[in-house]
C-alpha positions as CSV (number, residue, x, y, z in Angstrom):
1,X,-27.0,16.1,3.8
2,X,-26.6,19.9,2.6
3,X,-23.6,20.9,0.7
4,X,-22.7,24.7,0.7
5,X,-24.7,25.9,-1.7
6,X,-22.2,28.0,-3.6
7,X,-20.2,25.1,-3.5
8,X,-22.3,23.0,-5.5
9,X,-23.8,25.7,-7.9
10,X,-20.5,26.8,-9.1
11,X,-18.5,23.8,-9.2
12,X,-20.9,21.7,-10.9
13,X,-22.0,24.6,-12.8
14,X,-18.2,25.4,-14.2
15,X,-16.8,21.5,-14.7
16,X,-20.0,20.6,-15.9
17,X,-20.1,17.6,-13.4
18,X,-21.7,15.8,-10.6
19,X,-20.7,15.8,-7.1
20,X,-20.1,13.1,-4.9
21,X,-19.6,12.7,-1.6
22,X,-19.4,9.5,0.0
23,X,-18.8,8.8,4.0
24,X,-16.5,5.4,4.4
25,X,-14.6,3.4,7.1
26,X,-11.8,1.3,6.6
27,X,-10.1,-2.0,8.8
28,X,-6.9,-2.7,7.7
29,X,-4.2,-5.0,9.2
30,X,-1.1,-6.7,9.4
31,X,2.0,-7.9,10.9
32,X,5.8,-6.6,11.6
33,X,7.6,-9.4,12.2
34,X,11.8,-9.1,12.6
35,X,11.0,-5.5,11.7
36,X,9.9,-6.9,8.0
37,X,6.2,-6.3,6.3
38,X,3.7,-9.1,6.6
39,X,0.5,-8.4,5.3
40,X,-2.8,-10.4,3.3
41,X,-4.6,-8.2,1.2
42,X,-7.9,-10.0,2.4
43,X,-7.5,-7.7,5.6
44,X,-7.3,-4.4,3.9
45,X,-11.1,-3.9,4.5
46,X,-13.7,-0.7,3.7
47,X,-17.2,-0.4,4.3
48,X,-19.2,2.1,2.7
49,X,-21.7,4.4,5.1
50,X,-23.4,7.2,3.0
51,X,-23.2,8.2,-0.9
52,X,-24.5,11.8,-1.7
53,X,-24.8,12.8,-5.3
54,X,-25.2,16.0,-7.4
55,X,-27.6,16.6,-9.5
56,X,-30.1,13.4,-8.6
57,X,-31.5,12.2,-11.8
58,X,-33.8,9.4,-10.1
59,X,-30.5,6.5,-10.3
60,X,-31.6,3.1,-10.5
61,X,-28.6,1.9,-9.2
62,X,-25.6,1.6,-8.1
63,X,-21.8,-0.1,-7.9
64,X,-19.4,0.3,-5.3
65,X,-15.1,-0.9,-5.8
66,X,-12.6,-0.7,-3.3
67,X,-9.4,-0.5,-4.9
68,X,-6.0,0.7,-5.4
69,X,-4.8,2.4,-9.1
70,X,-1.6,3.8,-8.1
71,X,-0.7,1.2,-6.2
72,X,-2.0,-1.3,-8.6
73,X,1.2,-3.8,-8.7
74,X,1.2,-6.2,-5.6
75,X,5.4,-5.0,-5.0
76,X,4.2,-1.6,-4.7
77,X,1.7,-2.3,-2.1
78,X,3.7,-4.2,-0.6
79,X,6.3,-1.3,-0.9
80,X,4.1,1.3,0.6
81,X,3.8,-0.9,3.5
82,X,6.7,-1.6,4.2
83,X,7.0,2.4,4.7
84,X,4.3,2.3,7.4
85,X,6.1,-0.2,9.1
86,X,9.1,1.6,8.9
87,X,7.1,4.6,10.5
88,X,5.7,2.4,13.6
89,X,9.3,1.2,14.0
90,X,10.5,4.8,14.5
91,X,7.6,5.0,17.3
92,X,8.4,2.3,19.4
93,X,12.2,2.4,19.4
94,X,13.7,6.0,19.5
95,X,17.1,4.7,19.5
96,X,16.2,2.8,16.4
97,X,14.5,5.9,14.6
98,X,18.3,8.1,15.0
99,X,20.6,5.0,14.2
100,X,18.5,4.3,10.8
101,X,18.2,8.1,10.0
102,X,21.8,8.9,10.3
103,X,23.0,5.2,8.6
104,X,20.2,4.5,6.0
105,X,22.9,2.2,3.9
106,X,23.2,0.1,7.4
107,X,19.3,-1.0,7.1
108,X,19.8,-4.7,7.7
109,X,22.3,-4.5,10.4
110,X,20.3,-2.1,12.2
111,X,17.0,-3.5,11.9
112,X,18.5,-7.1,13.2
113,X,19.7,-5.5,16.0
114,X,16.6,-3.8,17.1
115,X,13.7,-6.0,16.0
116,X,15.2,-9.8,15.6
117,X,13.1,-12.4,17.0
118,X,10.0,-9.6,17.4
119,X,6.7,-9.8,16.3
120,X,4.2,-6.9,16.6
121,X,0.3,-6.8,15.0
122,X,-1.1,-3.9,13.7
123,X,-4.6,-2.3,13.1
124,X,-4.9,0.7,11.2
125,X,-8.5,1.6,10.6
126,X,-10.4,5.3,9.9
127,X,-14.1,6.3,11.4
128,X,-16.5,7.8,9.2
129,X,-14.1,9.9,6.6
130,X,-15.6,12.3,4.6
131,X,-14.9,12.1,1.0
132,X,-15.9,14.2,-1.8
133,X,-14.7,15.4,-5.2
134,X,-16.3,16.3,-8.9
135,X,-16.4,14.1,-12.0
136,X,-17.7,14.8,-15.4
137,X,-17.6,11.3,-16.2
138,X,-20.4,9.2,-17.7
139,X,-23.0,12.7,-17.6
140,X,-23.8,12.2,-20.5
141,X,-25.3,8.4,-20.6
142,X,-26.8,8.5,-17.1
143,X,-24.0,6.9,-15.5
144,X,-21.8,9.1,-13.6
145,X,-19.1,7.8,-11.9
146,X,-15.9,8.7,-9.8
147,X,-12.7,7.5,-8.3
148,X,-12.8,8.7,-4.7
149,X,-9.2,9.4,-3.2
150,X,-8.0,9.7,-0.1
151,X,-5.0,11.6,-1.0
152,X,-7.6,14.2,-2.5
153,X,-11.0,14.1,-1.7
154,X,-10.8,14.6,2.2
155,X,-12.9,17.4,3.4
156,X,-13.0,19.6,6.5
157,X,-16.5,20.6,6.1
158,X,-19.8,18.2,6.3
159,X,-23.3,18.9,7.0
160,X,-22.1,22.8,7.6
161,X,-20.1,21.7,10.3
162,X,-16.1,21.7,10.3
163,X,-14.8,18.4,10.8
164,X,-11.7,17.4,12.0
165,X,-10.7,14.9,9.2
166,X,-7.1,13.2,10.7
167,X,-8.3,12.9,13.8
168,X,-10.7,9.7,12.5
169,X,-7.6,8.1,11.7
170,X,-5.9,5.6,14.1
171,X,-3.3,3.2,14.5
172,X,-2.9,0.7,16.9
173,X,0.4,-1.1,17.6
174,X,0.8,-4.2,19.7
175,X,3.4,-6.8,20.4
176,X,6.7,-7.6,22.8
177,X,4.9,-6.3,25.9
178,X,3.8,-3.3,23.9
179,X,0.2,-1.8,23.2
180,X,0.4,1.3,21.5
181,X,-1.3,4.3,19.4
182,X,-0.2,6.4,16.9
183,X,-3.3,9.1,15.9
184,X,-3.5,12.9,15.6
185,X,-3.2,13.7,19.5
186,X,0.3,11.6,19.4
187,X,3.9,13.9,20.4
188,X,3.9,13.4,16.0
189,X,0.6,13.4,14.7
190,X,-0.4,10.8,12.2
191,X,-1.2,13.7,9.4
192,X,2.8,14.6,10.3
193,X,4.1,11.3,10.0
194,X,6.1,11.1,6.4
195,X,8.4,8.6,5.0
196,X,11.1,8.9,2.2
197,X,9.9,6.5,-0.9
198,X,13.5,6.0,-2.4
199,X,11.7,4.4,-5.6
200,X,9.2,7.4,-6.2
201,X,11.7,10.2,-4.4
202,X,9.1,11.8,-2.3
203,X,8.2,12.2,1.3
204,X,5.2,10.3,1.3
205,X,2.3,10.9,3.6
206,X,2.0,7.0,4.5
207,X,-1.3,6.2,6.4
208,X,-2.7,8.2,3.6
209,X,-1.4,6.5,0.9
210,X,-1.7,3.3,1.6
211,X,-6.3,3.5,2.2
212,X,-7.8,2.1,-0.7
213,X,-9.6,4.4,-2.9
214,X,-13.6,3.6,-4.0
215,X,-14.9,3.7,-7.3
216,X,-18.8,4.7,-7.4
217,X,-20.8,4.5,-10.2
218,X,-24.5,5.1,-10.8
219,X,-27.0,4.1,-13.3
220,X,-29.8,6.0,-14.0
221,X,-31.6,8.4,-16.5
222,X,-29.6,10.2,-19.6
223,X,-28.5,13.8,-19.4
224,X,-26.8,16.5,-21.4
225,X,-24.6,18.6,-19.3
226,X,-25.9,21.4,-20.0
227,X,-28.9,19.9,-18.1
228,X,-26.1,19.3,-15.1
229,X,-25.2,22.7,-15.3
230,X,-28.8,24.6,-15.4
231,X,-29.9,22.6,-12.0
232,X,-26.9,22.7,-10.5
233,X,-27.6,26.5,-10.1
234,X,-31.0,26.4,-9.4
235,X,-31.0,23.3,-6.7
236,X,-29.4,23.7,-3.2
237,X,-28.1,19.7,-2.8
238,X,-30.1,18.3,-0.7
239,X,-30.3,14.6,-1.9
240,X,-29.3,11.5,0.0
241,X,-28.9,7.9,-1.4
242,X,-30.2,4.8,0.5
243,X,-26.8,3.6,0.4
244,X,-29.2,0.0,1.4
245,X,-31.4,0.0,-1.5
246,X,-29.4,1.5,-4.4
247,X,-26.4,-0.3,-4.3
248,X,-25.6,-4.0,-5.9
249,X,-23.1,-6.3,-5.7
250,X,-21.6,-7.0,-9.2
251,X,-21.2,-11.2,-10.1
252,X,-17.6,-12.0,-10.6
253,X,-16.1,-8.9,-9.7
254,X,-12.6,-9.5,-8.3
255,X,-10.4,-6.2,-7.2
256,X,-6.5,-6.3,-6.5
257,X,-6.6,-7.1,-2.9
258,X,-10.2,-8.3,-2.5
259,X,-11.3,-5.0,-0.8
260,X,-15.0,-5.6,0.6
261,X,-17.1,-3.1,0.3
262,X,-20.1,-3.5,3.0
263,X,-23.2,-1.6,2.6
């Protein structure tokens, strides 16, 4: 894994921080059933590929948590879901998506008429995203950490290469003699695809906001930042982590919706 070098000598050298970048998959899943959200947090799922960190200061180890932090009340989740739902609705009736934009008020009554008595299973997973952002957190003990989001650590670069981030992300709708996708090549593209969140008043970029975020944390020898700094413009990054080895699975250890992280 190389990261631009520029990019890592004068980020890390100005926040006085580490850089991490972590590759990561997710599996989530759930039902629309009478056009209402059903959904067990056991099936929001992420597995963990690659973790790169900058400087590497010989960790010992490792800890990996899939969780949520915004969304860290079950109603909220379920709230944020209920907008993706909303979004897949819009897909596979037309007719329902302008009656419901032009009489909002009349939700009830115009979700009854379209989706009573249907049922419809969905799979929303992501392939391999890219994330990677800077933390000064923990430099000073050996233990770096960060919260890696999806709203903000997405990159379009990896490896040198430009990557084409959204179109990793897929949605798969089926149900009622339907079997459909909703990605980044659909008539809306999924990085298009807003809904209105009347609680938080914002357009809300849904099948973003509603991956799990991962917390990564490594143990290993103390340093001062100034040490951070003086390598991080000296050393082109250039270090991988046995994602394999490094990582452990912390005893009793329970996260809001029981997100696995696989290594």
């Amino acid at each position: 894994m190389i990261l631009n070098e520029a990019y890592s000598s004068e980020t890390t050298a100005k926040d006085g921080g580490a850089i991490f970048q972590a590759i990561i998959s997710h599996d989530i899943s759930w039902e629309i059933s009478n056009g209402e959200t059903v959904f067990d947090q056991n099936k929001i799922n992420s597995k963990l590929h690659r973790v790169d960190i900058f400087p590497d200061l010989n960790y010992k180890e490792a800890f990996a948590t899939s969780t949520y932090y915004i969304l860290s009340e079950v109603n909220i989740l379920k709230r944020k879901f209920q907008l993706a739902s909303e979004a897949i609705k819009k897909v596979i009736s037309s007719e329902y998506a302008a009656e419901i934009k032009d009489n909002p008020e009349k939700y009830q009554e115009i979700n009854s008429k379209y989706f009573n008595n249907s049922s419809f299973s969905v799979n929303f997973s992501t392939d391999k995203l890219a994330l990677r952002e800077v933390s000064a957190s923990g430099i000073d003990t050996g233990s770096p950490s960060i919260v890696l989001k999806v709203s903000t650590g997405m990159v379009d670069q990896l490896d040198g290469n430009k990557v084409e981030t959204w179109n990793k992300f897929n949605v798969n709708v089926k149900g009622g003699g339907i079997n459909l996708s909703i990605n980044n090549k659909s008539a809306n593209p999924i990085s298009k695809v807003v809904e209105y969140d009347d609680v938080d008043n914002k357009w809300d970029i849904i099948f973003q906001t509603i991956l799990p975020s991962v917390v990564i944390e490594f143990k290993g020898e103390k340093a001062n930042i100034e040490r951070y700094g003086s390598r991080s413009s000296e050393v082109a990054f250039k270090s991988k982590i046995d994602v394999e080895s490094i990582f452990k699975e912390r005893e009793n250890e329970e996260t809001l919706a029981n997100n696995q992280i696989n290594n």
